[in-house]
C-alpha positions in Angstrom: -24.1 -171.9 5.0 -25.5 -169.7 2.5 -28.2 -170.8 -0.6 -26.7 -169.0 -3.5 -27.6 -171.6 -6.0 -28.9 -169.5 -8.4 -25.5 -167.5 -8.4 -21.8 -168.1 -9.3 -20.3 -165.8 -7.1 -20.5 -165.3 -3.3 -23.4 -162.5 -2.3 -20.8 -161.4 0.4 -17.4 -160.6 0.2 -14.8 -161.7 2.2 -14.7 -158.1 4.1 -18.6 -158.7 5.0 -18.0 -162.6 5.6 -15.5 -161.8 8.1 -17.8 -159.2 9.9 -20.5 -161.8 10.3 -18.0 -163.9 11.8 -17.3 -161.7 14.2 -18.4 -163.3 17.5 -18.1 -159.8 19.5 -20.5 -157.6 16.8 -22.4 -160.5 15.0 -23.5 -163.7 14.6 -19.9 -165.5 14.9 -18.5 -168.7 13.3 -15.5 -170.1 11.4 -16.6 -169.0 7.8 -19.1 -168.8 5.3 -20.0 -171.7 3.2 -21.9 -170.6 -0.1 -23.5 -173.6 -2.3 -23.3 -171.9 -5.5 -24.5 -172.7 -9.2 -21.9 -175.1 -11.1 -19.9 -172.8 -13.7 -21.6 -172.9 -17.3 -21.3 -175.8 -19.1 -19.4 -177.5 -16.8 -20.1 -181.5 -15.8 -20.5 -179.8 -11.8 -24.0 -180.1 -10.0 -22.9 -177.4 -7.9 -19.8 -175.0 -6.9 -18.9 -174.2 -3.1 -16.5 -171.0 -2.3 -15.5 -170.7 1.6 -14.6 -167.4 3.4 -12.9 -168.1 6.8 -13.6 -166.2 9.7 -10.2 -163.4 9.0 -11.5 -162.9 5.6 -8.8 -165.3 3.5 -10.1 -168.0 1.5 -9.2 -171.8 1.3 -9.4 -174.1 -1.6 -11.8 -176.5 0.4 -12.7 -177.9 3.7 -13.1 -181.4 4.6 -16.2 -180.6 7.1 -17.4 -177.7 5.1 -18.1 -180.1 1.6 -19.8 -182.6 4.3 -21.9 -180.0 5.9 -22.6 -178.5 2.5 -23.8 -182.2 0.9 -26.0 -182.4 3.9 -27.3 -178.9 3.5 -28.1 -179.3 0.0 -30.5 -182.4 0.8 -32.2 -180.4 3.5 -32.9 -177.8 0.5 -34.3 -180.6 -1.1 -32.4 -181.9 -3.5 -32.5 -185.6 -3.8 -29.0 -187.4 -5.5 -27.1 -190.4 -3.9 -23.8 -188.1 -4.9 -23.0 -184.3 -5.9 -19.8 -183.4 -8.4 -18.6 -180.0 -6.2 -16.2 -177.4 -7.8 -14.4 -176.1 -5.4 -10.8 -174.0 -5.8 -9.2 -177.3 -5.0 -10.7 -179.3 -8.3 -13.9 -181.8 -8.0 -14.7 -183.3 -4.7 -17.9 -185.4 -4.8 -19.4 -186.5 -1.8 -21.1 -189.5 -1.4 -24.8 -189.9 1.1 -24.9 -192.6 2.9 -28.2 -194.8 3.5 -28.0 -193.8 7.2 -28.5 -190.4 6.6 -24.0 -189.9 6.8 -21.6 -188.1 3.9 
C-alpha cells in the first residue's frame, strides 16, 4: 500500500510496480495498492489504482479495497464509510465497530 493521497496518478508505473514485486531482487508481493486523491469534483473521498505483481492492472480487488479502508484509518482518517473510485466504478466500504471492513 502506497500513500499517494495527495496525487491522482500512481508514483510508480506498472514496469517499477512489477520490479518491487519481485520476490528474487526486491521486496516481493502481489501488487501495489495506491490510495489516491478522488478525481476533481467528483462525489469520491478517495481513488485506489492496483498494479499486480506481472505489471497488468485490474479494475479492483476484493481484499485490496478492504486492506485499503483499513489503511486509510491507520493514516488517520476517521469516517464510518469511504466512496472509492476504482476502474470498476464506486465501491464503498463500510468499518465495522469491531475494528472489521
Amino acid at each position: 500500500l502506497i500513500d499517494a493521497r495527495n496525487a491522482q496518478d500512481p508514483p510508480l508505473t506498472p514496469e517499477e510496480s512489477a520490479r518491487l514485486c519481485d520476490r528474487n531482487f526486491s521486496v516481493g508481493g502481489d501488487g501495489v495498492i495506491f490510495a489516491l486523491a478522488p478525481p476533481s469534483d467528483s462525489e469520491y473521498d478517495f481513488s485506489m489504482r492496483i498494479y499486480n505483481s506481472d505489471g497488468s492492472e485490474p479494475e479492483m480487488c476484493g481484499n485490496g479495497i478492504r486492506c485499503l479502508a483499513a489503511f486509510l484509518r491507520d493514516l488517520g482518517e476517521d469516517a464510518k464509510s469511504y466512496t472509492i473510485n476504482t476502474l470498476a466504478g464506486p465501491i464503498i466500504p463500510v468499518m465495522n465497530d469491531d475494528g472489521t471492513v
